[in-house]
C-alpha positions as CSV (number, residue, x, y, z in Angstrom):
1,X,0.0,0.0,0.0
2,X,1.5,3.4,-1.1
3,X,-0.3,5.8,0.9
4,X,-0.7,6.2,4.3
5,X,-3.7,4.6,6.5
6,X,-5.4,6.8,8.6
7,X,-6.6,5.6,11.6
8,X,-8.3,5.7,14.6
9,X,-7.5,4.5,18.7
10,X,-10.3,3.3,20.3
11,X,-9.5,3.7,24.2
12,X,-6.5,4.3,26.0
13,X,-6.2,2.0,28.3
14,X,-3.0,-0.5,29.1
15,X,-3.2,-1.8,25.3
16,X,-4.3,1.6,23.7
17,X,-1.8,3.6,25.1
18,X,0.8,0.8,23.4
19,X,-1.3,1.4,20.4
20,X,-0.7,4.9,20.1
21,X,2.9,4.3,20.4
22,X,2.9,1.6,17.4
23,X,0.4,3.5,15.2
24,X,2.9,6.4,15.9
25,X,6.1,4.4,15.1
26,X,4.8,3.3,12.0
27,X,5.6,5.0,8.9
28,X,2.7,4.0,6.9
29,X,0.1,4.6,9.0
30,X,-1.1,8.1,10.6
31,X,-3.0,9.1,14.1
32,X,-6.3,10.9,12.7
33,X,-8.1,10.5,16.0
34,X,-8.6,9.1,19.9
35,X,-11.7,8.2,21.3
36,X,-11.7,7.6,24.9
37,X,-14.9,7.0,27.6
38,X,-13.2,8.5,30.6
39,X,-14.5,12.4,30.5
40,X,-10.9,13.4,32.0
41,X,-9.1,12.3,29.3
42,X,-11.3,13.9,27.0
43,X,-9.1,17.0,25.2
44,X,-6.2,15.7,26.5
45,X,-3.2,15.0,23.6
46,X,-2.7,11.4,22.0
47,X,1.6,11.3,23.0
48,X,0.5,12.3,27.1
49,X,-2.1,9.8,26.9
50,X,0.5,7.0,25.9
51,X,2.8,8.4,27.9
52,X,5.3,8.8,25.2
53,X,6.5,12.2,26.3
54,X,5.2,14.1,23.9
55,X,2.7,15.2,22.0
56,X,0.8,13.6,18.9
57,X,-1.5,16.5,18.0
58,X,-4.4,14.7,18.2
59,X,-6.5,15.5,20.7
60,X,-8.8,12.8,22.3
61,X,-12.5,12.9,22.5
62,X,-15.8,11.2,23.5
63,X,-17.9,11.5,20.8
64,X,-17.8,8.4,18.4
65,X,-20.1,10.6,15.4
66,X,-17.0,12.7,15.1
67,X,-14.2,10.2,15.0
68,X,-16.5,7.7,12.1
69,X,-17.3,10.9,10.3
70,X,-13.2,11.6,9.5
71,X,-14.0,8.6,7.8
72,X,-10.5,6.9,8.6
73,X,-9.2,3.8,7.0
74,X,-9.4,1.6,10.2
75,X,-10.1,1.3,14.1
76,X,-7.8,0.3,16.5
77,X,-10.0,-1.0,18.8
78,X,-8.7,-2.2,22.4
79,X,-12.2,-1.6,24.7
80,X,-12.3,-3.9,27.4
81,X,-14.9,-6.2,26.5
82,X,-14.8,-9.0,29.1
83,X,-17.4,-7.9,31.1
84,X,-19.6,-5.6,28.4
85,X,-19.8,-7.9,25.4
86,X,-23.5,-6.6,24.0
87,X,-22.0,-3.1,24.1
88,X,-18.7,-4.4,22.6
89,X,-20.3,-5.9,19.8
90,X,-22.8,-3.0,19.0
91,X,-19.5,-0.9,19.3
92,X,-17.9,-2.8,16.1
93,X,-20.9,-2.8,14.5
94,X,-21.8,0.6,14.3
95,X,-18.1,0.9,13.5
96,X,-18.0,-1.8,10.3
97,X,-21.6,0.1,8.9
98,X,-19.7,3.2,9.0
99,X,-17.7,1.5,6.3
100,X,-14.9,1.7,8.5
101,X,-12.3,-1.6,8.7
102,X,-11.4,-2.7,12.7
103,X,-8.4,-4.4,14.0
104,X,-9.5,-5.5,17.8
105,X,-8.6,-7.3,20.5
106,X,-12.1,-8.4,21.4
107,X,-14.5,-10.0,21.7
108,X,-12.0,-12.5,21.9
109,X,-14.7,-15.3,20.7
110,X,-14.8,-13.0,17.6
111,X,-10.9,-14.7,16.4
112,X,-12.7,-17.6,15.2
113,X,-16.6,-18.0,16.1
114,X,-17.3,-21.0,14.2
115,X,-18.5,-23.5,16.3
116,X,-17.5,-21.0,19.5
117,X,-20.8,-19.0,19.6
118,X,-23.9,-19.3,17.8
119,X,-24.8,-17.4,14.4
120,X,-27.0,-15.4,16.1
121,X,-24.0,-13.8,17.9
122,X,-21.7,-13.3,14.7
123,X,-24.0,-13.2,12.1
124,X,-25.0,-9.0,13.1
125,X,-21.3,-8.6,13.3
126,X,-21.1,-10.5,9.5
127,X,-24.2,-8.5,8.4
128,X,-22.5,-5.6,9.2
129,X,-19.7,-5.4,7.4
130,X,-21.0,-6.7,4.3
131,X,-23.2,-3.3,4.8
132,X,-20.6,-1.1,5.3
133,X,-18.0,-3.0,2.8
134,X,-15.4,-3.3,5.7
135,X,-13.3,-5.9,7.7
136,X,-13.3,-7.0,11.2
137,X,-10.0,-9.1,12.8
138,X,-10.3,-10.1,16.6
139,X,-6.7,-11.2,17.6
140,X,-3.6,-10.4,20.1
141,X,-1.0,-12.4,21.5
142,X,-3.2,-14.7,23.1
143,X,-5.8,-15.7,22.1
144,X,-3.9,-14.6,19.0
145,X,0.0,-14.9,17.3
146,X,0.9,-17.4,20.4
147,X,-1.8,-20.1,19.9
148,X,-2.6,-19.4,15.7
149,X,0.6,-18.4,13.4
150,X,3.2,-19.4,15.9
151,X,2.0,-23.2,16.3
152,X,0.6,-23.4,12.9
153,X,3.8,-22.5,11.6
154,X,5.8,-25.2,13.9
155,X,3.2,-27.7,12.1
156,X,4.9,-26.9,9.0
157,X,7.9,-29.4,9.8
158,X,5.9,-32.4,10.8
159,X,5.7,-35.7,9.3
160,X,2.9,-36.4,12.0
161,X,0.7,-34.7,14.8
162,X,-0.7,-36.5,17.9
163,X,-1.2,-33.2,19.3
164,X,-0.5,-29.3,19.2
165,X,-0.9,-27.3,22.8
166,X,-0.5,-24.1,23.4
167,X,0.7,-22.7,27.0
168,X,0.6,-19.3,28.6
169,X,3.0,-19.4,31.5
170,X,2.9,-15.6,33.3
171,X,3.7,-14.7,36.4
172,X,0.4,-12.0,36.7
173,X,2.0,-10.2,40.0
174,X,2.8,-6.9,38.0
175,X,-0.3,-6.7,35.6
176,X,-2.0,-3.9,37.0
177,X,-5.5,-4.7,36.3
178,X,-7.5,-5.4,39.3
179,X,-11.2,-6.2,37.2
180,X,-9.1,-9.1,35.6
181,X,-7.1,-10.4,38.2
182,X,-10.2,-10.3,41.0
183,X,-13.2,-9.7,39.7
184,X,-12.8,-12.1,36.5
185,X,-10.0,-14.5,37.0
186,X,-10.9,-15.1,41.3
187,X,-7.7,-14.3,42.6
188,X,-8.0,-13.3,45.9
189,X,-11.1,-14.8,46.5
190,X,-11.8,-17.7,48.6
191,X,-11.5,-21.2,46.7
192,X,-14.8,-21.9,47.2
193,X,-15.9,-19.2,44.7
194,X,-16.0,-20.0,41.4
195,X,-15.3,-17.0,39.2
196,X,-16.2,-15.2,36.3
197,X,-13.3,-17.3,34.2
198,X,-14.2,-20.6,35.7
199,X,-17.9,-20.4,35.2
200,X,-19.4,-23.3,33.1
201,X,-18.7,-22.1,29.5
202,X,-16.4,-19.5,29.6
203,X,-13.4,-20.6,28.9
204,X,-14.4,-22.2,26.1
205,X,-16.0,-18.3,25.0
206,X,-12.8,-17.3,25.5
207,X,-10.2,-19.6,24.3
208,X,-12.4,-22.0,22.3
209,X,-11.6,-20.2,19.3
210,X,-8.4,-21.1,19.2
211,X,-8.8,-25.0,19.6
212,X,-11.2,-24.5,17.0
213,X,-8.6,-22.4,14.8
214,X,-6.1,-24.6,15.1
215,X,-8.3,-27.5,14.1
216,X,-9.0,-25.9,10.9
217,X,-5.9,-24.5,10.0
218,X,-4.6,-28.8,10.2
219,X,-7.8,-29.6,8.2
220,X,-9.1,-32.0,11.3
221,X,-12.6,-31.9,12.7
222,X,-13.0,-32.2,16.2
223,X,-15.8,-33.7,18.4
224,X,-16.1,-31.5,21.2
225,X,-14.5,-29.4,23.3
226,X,-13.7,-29.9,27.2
227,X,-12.5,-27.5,29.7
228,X,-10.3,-28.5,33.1
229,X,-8.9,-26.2,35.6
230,X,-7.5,-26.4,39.1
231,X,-5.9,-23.2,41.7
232,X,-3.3,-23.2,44.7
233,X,-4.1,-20.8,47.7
234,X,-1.5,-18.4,49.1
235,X,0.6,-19.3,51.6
236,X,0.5,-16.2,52.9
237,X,-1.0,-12.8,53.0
238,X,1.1,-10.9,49.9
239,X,1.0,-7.7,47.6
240,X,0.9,-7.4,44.2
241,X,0.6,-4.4,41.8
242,X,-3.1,-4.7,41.4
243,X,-3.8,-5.2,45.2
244,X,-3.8,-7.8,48.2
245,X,-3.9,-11.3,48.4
246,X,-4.9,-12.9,51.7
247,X,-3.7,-16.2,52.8
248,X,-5.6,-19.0,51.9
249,X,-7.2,-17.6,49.0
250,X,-6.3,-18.2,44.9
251,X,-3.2,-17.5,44.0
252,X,-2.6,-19.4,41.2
253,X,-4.5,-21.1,38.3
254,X,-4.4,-23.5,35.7
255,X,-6.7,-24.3,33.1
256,X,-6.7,-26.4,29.8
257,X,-9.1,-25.7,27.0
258,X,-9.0,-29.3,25.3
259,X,-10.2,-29.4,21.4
260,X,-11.1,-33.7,21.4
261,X,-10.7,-35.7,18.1
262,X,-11.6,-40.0,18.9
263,X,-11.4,-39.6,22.8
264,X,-8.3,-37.8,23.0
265,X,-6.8,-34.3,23.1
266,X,-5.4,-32.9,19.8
267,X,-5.8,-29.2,20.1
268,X,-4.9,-28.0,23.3
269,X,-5.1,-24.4,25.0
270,X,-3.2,-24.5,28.5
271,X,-2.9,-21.3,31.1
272,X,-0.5,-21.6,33.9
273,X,-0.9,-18.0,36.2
274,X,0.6,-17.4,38.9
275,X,0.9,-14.3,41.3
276,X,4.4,-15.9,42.9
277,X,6.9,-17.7,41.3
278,X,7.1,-20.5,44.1
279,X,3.9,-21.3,43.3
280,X,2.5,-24.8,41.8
281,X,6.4,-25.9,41.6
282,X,5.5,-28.6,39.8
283,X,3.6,-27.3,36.8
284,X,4.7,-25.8,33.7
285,X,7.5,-23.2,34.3
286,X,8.4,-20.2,32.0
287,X,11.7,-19.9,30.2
288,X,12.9,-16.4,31.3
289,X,10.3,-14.2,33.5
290,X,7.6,-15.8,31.3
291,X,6.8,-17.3,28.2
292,X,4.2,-18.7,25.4
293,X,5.3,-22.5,25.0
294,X,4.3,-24.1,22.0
295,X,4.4,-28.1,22.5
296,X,3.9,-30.2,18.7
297,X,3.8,-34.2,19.3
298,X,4.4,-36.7,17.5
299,X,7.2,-37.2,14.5
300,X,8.7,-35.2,15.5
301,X,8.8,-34.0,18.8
302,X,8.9,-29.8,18.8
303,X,8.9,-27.5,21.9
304,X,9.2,-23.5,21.0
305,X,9.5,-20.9,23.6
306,X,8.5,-17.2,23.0
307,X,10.0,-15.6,25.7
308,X,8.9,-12.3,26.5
309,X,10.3,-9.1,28.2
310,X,9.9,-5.3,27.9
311,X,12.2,-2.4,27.7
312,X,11.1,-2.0,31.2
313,X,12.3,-5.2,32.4
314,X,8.6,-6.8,32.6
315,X,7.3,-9.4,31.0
316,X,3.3,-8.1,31.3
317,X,5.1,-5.0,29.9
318,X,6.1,-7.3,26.6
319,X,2.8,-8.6,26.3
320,X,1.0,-5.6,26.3
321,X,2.9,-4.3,23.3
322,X,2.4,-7.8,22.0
323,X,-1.3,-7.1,21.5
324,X,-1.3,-4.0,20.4
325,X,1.6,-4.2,18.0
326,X,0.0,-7.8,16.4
327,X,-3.3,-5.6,15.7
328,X,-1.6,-2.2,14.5
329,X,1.4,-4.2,11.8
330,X,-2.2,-5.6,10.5
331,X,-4.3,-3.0,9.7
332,X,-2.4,-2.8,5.9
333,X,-3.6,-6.1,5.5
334,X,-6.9,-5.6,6.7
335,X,-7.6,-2.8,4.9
336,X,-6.9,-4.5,2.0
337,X,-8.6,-7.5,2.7
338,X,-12.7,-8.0,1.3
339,X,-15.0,-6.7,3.8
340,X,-16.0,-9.4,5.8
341,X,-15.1,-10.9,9.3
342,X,-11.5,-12.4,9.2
343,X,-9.6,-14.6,10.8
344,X,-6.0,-15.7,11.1
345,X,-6.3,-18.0,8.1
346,X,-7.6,-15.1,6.0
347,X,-4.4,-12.9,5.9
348,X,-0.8,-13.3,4.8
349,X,2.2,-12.5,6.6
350,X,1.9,-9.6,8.8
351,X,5.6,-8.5,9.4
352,X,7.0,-5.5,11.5
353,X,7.4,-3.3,8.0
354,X,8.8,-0.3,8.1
355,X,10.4,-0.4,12.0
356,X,13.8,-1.2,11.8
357,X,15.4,1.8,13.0
């Protein structure tokens, strides 16, 4: 593409301000407008909003008629959606009719619904792009590049595949983000609580499209999908950047999303959190601070290890940018893409064009 995209960030939050630094950094693509739901924020320039020490000259604002009617190429759009999925998907919908193209990094179901959610969930998302003529593509780091193009292209150099799992395995101690770390994924709580996460169903919302992905990237059907997870109390009362943890209640968790072909796993989707390195000793570890593993058996035998770490020193840090920087390097792609809702399989290479320095 020879011109520049123009494009807007949707929220500023602890992916949109990594956004703003990636759209920024990219030479092909330019910062037209911020929206942002916090009224403080509101006037306030792009660069001090990411914190990149200086400023953008864009200033943000609250009022979505103004950002669709620049009529930019595409939205980054990094809303939380965990706990406001209707207005989520209205959201990308009012943004696709606009005949605007979206990179986002949720809902998360959205990466590949097939099989995930019913039609009656997608399908409004489907009708409107095909109204607007745009494109829609959910991803991230994971769900996303760690459990889709990363494994998928390790399958490349197999003569045979028993099974393909993915693992996630963070030490979430510095991930300031208290909603997600107590109110959706329990810790904190008392074991007895089942939380947000662990309630019937929605792990397989959330990480159910990427079983499912995988599966049809290798071409193999699969009969179901299970989901397994167990948690370790704290040994102690503790701190950690998004508040306290009490002794005796979760402070770690592992869970498997399992994609089952003839009574057996074959695509596999494995979180091991923890809030303490000492933790669960004897499950997965990380390579480095904390890694996205990438386990292919059968002939042969493959293990990959992304390991991740920010200029900063952290590892949430790393995937942060992760996320925002696997959506911003594909909105070329996606704005060349036919409208429609994409997935992983839909796009080519996405590559970091244009950024070495």
């Amino acid at each position: 593409m020879s011109r520049r995209c123009r494009v807007v960030q949707w929220s500023t939050g602890n992916v949109g301000r990594n956004a703003i630094a990636g759209i920024d950094a990219r030479p092909d693509l330019e910062l037209a407008g911020v929206w942002v739901s916090d009224p403080a924020k509101v006037g306030k320039d792009a660069g001090e909003l990411a914190g990149l020490g200086c400023t953008l000259g864009v200033a943000a604002t609250g009022d979505a008629d103004e950002l669709l009617a620049l009529r930019p190429d595409c939205v980054v759009y990094t809303a939380m959606a965990d706990d406001r999925i209707p207005e989520a998907l209205e959201d990308l919908q009012r943004i696709l009719r606009a005949g605007v193209n979206v990179v986002s990094s949720s809902p998360v179901f959205l990466q590949f619904p097939e099989g995930v959610v019913p039609k009656e969930v997608s399908d409004p998302v489907r009708a409107a792009a095909a109204e607007g003529g745009a494109s829609l593509w959910v991803n991230g780091i994971d769900p996303g590049f760690a459990n889709d193009w990363l494994p998928l292209t390790l399958t490349g150099i197999s003569e045979r595949i028993d099974e393909v799992r993915c693992l996630e395995i963070l030490d979430y101690s510095t991930y300031d983000n208290h909603k997600v770390v107590f109110d959706i994924m329990g810790f904190g709580a008392p074991l007895d609580e089942v939380p947000m996460l662990l309630q019937p169903g929605v792990l397989t919302l959330a990480w159910g499209s990427v079983v499912r992905q995988l599966a049809a990237g290798l071409e193999t059907e699969l009969d179901g999908v299970e989901e397994h997870y167990e948690r370790l109390p704290a040994p102690e009362k503790f701190e950690i950047s998004s508040g306290t943890i009490e002794r005796g209640t979760a402070a770690a968790l592992r869970f498997e999303v399992r994609g089952m072909r003839a009574g057996r796993p074959v695509c596999v989707l494995e979180h091991v959190t923890r809030l303490r390195p000492d933790l669960g000793p004897d499950w997965p570890q990380p390579a480095g601070q904390g890694c996205y593993r990438v386990h292919v058996t059968g002939e042969p035998n493959y293990t990959l290890d992304l390991r991740l770490l920010g200029g900063d020193g952290d590892h949430n840090t790393a995937g942060l940018k992760a996320t925002a920087m696997r959506l911003v390097n594909a909105v070329p792609a996606v704005v060349e893409a036919p409208a429609g809702l994409l997935t992983g399989l839909d796009l080519p290479l996405i590559t970091g064009r244009g950024l070495v320095r």
